[in-house]
C-alpha positions, -999 to 999 in steps of 0.1 A, spaced: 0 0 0 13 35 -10 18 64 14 -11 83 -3 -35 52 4 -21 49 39 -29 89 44 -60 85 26 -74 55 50 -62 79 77 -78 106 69 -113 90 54 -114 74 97 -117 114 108 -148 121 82 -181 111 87 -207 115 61 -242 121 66 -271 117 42 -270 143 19 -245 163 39 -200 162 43 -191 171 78 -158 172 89 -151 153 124 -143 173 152 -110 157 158 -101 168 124 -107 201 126 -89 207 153 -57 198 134 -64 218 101 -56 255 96 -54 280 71 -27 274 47 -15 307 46 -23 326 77 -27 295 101 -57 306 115 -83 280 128 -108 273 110 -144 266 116 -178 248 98 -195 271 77 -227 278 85 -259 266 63 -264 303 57 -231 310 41 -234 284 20 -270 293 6 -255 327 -6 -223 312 -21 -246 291 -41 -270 318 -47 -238 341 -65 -225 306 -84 -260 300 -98 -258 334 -108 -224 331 -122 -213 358 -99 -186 344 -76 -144 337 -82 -124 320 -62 -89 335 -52 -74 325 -84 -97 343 -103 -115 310 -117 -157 316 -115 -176 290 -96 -198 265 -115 -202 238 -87 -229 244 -58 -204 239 -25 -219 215 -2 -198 222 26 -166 245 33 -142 256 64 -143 293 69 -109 309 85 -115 323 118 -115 361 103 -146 352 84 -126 366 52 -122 328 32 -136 297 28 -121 265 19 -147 242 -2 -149 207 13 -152 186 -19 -163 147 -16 -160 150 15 -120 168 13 -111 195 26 -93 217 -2 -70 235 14 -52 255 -14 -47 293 -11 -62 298 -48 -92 274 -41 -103 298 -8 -140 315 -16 -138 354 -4 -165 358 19 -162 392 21 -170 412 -12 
């Protein structure tokens, strides 16, 4: 077994899945951070995520990289100054810098 399907198993134990909804285990989150700032990082709340949909359906939201948003976000990790969120994708955190959502705009 490779080191990526060792880390894989690893982290698939911390997530749990819900029907129709990815959450992130508590004991994960306490470990994950913001990759550039290192700030903790937190669920985002089902009101957040409505909006971010709303301005994707709309055709109306860029990530940091500049790339627009096609795909409805069905959960995300929002940095503890409210200013990003990281998408949580199948049930993976993304925790790239370009990949963060601005939350304030």
């Amino acid at each position: 077994m490779s080191e990526l399907e060792i880390l894989s198993r690893k982290m698939g134990s911390f997530l749990e899945r819900e029907p129709g909804h990815d959450t992130i285990d508590a004991g994960l989150l306490t470990i994950l951070c913001c990759p550039e700032t290192h700030q903790e990082l937190k669920i985002a709340a089902p009101a957040v995520l409505e909006k971010l949909n709303e301005l994707i359906a709309a055709g109306r939201l860029q990530n940091r990289a500049g790339r627009i948003l096609r795909d409805k976000i069905d959960a995300g990790l929002v940095r503890a100054d409210g200013r990003y969120l990281y998408p949580v994708c199948e049930n993976i955190p993304v925790l790239l810098v370009d990949e963060a959502i601005p939350l304030v705009l």
